[in-house]
C-alpha positions in Angstrom: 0.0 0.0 0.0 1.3 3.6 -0.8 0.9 6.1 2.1 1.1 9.4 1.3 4.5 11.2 2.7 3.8 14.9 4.1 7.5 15.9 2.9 6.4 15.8 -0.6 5.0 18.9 -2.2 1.3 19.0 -3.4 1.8 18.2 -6.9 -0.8 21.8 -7.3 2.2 23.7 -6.7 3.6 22.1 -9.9 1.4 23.5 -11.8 2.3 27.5 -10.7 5.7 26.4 -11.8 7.9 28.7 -14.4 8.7 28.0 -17.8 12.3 27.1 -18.0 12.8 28.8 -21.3 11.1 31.0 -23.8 13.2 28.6 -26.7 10.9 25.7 -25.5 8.9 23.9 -28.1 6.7 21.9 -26.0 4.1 23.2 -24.5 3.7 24.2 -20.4 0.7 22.5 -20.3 2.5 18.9 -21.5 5.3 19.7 -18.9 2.7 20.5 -16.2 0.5 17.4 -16.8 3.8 15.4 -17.1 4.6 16.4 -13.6 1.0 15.9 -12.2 1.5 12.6 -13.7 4.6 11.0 -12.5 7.8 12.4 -11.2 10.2 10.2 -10.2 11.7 12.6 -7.3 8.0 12.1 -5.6 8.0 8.1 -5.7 11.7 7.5 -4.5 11.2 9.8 -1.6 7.6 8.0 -1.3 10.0 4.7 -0.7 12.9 6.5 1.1 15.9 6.3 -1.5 16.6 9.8 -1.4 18.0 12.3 1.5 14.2 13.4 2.5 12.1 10.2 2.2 12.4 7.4 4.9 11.1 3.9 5.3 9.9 2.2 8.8 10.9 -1.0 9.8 9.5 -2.2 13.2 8.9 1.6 13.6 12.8 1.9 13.3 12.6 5.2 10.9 15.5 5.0 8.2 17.2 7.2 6.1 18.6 7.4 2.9 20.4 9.7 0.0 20.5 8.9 -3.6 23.8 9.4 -5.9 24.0 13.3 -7.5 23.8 14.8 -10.8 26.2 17.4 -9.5 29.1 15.1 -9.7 29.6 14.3 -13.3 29.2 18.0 -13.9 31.5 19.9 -11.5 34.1 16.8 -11.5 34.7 17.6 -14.9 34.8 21.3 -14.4 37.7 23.1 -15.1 38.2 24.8 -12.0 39.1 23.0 -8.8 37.3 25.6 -6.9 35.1 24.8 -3.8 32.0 26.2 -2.3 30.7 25.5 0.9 27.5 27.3 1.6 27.0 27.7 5.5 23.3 28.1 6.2 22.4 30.0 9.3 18.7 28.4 9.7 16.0 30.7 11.5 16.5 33.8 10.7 19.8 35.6 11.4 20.2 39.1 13.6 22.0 40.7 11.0 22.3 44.2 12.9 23.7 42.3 16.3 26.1 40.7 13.9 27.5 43.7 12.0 26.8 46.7 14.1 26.6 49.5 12.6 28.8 52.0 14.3 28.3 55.3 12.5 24.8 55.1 13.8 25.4 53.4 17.0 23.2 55.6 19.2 19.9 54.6 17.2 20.8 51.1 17.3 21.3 51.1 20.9 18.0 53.4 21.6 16.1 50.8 19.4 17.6 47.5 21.1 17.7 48.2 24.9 18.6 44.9 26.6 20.1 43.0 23.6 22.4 45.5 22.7 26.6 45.3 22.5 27.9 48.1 24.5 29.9 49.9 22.3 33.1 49.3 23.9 32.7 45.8 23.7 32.7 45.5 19.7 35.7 44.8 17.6 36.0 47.8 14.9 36.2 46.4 11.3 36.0 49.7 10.2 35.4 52.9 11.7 31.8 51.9 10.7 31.2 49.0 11.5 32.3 46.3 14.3 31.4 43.0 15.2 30.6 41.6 19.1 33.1 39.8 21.4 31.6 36.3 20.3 33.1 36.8 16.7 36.3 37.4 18.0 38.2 34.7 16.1 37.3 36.3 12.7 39.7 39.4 13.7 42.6 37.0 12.0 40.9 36.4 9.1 39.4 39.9 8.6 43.3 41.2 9.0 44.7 38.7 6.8 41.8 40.0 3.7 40.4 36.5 3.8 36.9 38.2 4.8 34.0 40.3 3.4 30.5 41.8 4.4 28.2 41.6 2.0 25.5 44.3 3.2 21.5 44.3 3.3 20.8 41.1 1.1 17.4 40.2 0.6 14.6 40.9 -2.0 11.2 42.9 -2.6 8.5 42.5 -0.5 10.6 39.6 1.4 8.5 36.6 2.7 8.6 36.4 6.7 7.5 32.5 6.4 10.4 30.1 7.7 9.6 27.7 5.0 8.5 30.0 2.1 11.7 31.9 3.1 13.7 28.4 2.7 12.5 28.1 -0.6 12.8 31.5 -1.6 16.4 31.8 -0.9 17.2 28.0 -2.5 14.8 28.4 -5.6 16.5 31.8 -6.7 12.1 32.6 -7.4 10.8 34.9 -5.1 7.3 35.5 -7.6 6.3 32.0 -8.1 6.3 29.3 -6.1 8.8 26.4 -7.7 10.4 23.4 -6.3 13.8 23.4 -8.2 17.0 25.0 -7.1 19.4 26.9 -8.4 22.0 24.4 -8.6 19.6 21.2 -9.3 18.2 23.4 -12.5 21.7 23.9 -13.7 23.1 20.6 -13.5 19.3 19.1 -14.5 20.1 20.8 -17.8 23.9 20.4 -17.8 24.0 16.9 -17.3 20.7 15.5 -18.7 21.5 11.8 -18.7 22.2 11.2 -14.8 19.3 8.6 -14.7 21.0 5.9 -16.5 24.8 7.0 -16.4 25.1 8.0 -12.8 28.7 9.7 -11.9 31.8 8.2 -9.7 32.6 10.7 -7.3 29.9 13.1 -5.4 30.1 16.7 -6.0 27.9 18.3 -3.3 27.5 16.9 0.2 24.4 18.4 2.5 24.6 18.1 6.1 20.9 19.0 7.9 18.4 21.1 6.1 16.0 18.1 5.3 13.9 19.2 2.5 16.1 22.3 1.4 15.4 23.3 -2.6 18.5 24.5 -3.3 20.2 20.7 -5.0 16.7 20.0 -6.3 15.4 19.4 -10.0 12.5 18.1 -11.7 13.6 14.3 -11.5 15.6 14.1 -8.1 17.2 15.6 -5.2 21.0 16.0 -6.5 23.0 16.1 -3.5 24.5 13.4 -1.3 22.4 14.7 2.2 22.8 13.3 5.8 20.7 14.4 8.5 23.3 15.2 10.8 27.2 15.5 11.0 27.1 12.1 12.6 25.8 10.2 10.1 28.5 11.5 7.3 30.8 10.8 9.9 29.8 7.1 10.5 29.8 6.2 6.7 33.3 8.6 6.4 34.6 6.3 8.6 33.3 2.8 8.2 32.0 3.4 4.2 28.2 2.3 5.6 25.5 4.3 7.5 23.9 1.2 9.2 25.3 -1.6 10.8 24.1 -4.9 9.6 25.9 -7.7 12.1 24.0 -6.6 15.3 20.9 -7.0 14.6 18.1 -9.0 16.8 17.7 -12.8 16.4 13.7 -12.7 14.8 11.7 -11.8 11.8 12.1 -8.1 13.1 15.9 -8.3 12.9 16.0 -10.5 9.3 13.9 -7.3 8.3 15.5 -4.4 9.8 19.1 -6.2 8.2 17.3 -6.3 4.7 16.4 -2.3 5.2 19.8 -1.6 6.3 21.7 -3.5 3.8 19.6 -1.7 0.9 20.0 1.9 2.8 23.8 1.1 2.5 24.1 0.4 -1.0 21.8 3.3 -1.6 25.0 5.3 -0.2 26.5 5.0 -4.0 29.6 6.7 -2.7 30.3 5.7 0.7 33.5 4.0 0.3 34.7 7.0 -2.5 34.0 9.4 0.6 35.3 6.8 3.2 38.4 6.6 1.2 39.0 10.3 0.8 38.4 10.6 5.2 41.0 7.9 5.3 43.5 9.9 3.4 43.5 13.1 5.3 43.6 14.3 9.0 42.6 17.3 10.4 45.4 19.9 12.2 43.3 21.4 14.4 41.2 21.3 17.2 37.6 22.1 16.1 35.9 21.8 19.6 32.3 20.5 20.3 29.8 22.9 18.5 27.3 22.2 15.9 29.2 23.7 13.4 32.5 22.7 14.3 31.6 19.1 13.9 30.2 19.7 10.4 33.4 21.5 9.3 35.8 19.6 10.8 34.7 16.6 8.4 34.7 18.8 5.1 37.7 20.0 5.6 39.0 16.2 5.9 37.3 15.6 2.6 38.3 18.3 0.8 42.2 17.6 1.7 41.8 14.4 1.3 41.2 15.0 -2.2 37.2 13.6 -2.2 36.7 16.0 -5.6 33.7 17.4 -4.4 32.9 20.9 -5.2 29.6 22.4 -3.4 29.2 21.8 0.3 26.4 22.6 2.4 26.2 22.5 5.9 24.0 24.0 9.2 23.8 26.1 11.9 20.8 26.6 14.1 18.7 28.0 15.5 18.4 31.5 14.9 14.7 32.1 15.5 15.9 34.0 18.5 12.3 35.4 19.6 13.6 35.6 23.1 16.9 35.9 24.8 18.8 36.5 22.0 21.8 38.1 23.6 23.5 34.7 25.1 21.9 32.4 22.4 22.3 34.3 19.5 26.0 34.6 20.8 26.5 31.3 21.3 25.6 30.5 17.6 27.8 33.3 16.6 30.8 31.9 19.1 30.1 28.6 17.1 30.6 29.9 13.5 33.6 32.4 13.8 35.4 29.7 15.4 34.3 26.8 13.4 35.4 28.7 10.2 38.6 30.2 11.8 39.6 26.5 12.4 38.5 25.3 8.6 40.9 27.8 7.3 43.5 27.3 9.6 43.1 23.9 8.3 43.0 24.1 4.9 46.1 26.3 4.9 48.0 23.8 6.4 47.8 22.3 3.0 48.0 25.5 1.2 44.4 24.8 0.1 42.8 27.7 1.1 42.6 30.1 -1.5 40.5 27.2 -3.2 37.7 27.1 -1.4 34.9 30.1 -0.6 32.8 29.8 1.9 29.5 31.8 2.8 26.2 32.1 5.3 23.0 32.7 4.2 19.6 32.9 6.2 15.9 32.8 4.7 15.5 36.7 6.1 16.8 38.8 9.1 15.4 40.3 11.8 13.8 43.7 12.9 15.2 46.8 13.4 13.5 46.6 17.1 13.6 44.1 19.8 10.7 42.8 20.7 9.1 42.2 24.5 10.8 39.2 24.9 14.7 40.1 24.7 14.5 38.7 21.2 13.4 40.2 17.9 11.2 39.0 15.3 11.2 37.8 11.9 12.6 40.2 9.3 13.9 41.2 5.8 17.5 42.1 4.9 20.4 40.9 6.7 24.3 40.4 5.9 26.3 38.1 4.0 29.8 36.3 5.3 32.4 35.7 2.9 35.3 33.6 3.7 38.0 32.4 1.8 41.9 33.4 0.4 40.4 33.7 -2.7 38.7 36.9 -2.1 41.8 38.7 -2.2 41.5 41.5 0.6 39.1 42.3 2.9 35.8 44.7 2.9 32.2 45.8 2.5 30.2 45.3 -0.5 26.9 47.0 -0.9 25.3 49.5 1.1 24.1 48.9 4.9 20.6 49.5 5.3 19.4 52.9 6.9 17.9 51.8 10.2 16.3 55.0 10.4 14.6 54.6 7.4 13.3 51.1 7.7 10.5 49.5 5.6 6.6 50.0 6.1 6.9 47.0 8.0 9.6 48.4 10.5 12.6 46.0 8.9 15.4 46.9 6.8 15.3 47.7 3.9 17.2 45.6 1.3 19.8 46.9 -0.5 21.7 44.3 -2.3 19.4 41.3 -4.1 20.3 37.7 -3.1 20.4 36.4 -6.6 23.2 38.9 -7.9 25.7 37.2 -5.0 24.1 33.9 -6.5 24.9 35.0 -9.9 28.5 36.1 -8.8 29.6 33.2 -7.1 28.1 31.1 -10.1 29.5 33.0 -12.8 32.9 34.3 -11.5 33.8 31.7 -8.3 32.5 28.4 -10.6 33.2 29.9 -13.7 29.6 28.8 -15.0 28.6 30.1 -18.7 26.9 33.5 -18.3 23.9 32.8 -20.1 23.3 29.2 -18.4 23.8 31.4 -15.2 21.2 33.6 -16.5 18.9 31.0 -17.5 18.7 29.4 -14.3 18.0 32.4 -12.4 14.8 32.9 -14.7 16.4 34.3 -17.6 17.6 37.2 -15.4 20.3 39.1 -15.9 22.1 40.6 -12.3 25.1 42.6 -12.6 28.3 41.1 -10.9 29.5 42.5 -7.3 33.0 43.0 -6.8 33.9 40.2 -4.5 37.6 40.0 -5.2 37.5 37.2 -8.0 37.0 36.1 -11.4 37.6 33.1 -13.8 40.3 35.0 -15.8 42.7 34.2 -13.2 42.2 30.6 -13.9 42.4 31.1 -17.6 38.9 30.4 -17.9 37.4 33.0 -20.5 34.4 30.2 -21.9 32.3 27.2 -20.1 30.1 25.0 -22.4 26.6 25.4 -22.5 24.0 23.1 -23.1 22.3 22.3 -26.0 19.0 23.3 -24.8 17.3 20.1 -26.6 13.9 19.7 -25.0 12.3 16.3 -24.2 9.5 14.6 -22.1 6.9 11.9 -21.5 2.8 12.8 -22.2 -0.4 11.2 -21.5 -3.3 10.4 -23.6 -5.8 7.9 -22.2 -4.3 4.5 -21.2 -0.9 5.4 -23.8 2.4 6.6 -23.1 4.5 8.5 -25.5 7.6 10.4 -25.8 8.3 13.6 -27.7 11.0 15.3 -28.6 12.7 18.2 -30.8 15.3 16.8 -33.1 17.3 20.4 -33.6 19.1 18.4 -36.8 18.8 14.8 -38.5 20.7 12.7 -36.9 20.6 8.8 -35.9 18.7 8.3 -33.1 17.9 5.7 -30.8 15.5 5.6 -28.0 15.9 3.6 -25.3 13.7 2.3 -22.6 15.2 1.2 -18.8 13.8 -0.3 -16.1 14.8 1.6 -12.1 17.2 -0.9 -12.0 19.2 0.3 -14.8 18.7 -2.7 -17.4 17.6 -2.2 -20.3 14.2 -3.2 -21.4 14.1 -2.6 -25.2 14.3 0.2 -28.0 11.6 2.4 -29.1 13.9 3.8 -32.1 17.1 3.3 -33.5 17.0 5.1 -37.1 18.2 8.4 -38.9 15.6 11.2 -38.0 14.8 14.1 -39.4 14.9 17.9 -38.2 11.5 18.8 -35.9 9.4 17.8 -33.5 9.0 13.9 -32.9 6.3 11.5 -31.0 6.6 8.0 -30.2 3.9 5.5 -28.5 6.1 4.0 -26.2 4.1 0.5 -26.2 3.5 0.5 -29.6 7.3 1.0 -31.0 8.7 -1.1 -28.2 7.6 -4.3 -29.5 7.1 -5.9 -26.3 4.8 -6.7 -23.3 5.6 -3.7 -21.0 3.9 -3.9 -17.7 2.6 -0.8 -16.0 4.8 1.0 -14.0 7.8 3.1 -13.9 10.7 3.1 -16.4 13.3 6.1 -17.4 13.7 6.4 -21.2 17.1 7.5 -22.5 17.1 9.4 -26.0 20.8 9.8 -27.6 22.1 11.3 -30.6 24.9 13.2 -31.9 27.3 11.5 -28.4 25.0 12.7 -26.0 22.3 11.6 -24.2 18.9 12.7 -22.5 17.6 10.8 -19.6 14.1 11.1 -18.0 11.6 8.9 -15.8 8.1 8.2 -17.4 5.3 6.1 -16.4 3.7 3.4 -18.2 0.2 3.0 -18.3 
């Protein structure tokens, strides 16, 4: 019997979802009902085989991730540059984390009993300073390995926790979709994932269960743990569950079963058990949330793992009340956690490869609040860490506190999805116009963060070929169409989930424009109803996609 799993988006929200191109030749309404349909995303997480779905056993509730696109696409890249995105989940203060000093005497009229006395703060600038908890990022602010990116946020910002999530990982603050900005990139960069799967992981989540920003249409495309534990356990053993202790009984033959399919779902366990193996860590990252999570990236990354995006978490900052020791804390955690990853890395000289930044689905209010906290709220800083940015600084302008929003927040001053568009285009060295057509054919004008791809000799990135494909529905038939953008032989293949081929719909020279095949009638052979993935190449590529049989 299939239940149905809260986690999963109502597939109405599909339907609100945008285009991904003007250039498309089939139709929204095909893409939308193909969605409706079947998508394979919703039925793997239905039986837990990716990072938010989980199966019961003996109500034992297990986990699992599924392989990523990412990897064939950024382990071929040309740069061996790293990100490793630092979520601060809640809702961070961003005015108790850069204070402005040049108007400290509103700031402190405005926040009472959570203010910093003013002798307290660390000077960055003459105006601007950061409290006594953030003390260990003095070093890296002197050494130019730091910069503020001020007032980043959007229009009319959502003060939602989860809309805000999705906001913030979908790059779509007008319409509600479920892809992210770096699951729609490599969705279209590397379309044939489903059947060739890649060697070595690319992008690694720790926490943030259900976060868009790895999504795409067919899959979540991220290797994701819950916790820093369980990357930990499979870092250091190449599993996630043990499958020797078990009970004695029916309940243990099952629970070893679940386990034993829950590790070999971990497609890269022993690549990222290997790469553990090969590297220590030189410093003592202490106890906190954080510290734990970094402490084990930067063991991958020197031990040479090849993976390129990292994301990891730090929480909570939904400080509604006593935020001046919590909020602290949390702050304690990451300027110390990422003093100690750089310290680190550059005991290998690897620092100036990897950039590392915070975001947070909105800030807080200008005010506190009745409760020694403050409440939900719109613009709030970026952190930018990393050799690579050359120098230290401020980028953007700090929001006027004295002329907040209607709503009595800051008011934004930098947009979220130009730093998006930076780091893509000029940290990555992604293709401009692939930059631009993820972030809904967008254009936002780069920020001077202290890099570009010319010092790599990078001056042009392959795009994709834009070739559009998909499965529609008419009564009890199945079919396929496609665009052929030139004749060329084709063939048309049709796998089961395993990965085994079941038969071919086509294999023939085909001419230029549109194309439709019945999948039961060209396959020649009993096809039961169900799921499959068909697999379209031409030309030496190939286009992957789920479907459903009827």
């Amino acid at each position: 019997m299939c239940n149905h799993n809260p986690h999963l988006k109502d597939n109405a929200q599909k339907g609100q979802k945008a285009s991904k191109g003007p250039s498309a030749k089939i139709t929204d309404q095909h893409h939308d009902q193909e969605h409706t349909t079947w998508s394979r995303r919703s039925f793997m997480q239905a039986l837990g085989l990716v990072g938010t779905g989980s199966i019961v056993v003996g109500g034992t509730n297990l986990s699992a991730a599924s392989p990523s696109r990412l990897t064939t696409a950024l382990a071929n890249a040309d740069s061996d540059r790293i990100l490793v995105l630092i979520r601060l989940k809640g809702g961070n203060d961003g005015l108790n984390t850069i204070v402005p000093m040049y108007d400290y005497d509103f700031y402190a009229q405005s926040r009472p009993t959570i203010r910093y006395q003013e002798n307290d703060l660390y000077n960055l600038s003459p105006d601007f300073g950061i409290p006594p908890s953030m003390d260990p990022l003095q070093s890296l602010w002197g050494n130019g390995q730091m910069k503020v990116v001020h007032g980043v946020g959007y229009p009319d910002s959502s003060l939602s926790h989860f809309r805000g999530s999705d906001i913030w990982a979908s790059a779509q603050p007008d319409e509600i979709d479920d892809t992210g900005v770096f699951g729609r990139y490599f969705e279209d960069l590397y379309p044939d994932f489903l059947i060739n799967p890649p060697d070595v992981p690319p992008a690694i989540q720790i926490g943030s269960s259900g976060n868009l920003i790895f999504d795409g249409d067919e899959a979540g495309y991220a290797f994701s743990v819950a916790n820093p534990q369980q990357l930990e356990d499979i870092a250091e053993n190449g599993v996630l569950h043990d499958v020797t202790n078990i009970p004695d009984c029916t309940f243990g033959d099952q629970l070893g079963f679940m386990r034993s399919v829950i590790n070999t779902s971990f497609t890269y366990a022993s690549t990222i058990n290997e790469a553990y193996e090969n590297a220590s860590n030189a410093v003592e990252y202490g106890a906190g949330q954080l510290a734990k999570q970094l402490a084990i990236v930067a063991r991958m990354i020197k031990g040479g793992l090849g993976t390129q995006v990292y994301l990891v978490t730090l929480g909570s900052f939904d400080t509604h009340a006593n935020q001046l020791e919590e909020h602290a804390e949390l702050l304690s955690d990451l300027s110390a956690s990422v003093k100690n990853f750089y310290d680190d890395l550059n005991s290998v000289g690897m620092g100036e490869n990897v950039l590392s930044m915070t975001f947070s689905e909105f800030g807080r209010r200008i005010y506190e609040n009745g409760s020694n906290g403050t409440d939900h709220g719109t613009a709030s800083p970026i952190l930018m860490f990393g050799d690579g940015l050359n120098d230290q600084g401020f980028v953007g302008t700090h929001p006027d506190i004295q002329d907040p929003d209607p709503t009595g927040n800051p008011a934004f001053t930098t947009d979220f999805r130009q730093v998006y568009a930076t780091v893509l285009k000029q940290w990555l060295c992604i293709d401009e116009s692939l930059v631009d057509q993820i972030l809904f054919g967008q254009t936002y004008e780069p920020l001077d963060l202290g890099f570009n791809c010319n010092a790599l000799g990078i001056t042009d990135v392959a795009n994709t070929s834009g070739f559009q494909h998909l499965a529609t529905y008419q009564g009890d038939q199945t079919f396929i169409e496609f665009t052929m953008p030139t004749t060329a032989r084709v063939t048309v293949s049709l796998f089961n989930l395993l990965g085994q081929e079941v038969g071919k719909l086509k294999d023939e020279y085909t001419f230029e424009g549109p194309q439709r095949l019945n999948v039961k009638q060209s396959i020649r052979t009993r096809l039961r109803t169900g799921q499959y993935v068909y697999r379209i190449s031409f030309n030496g590529k190939s286009y992957s996609k789920s479907i459903l049989v009827r």
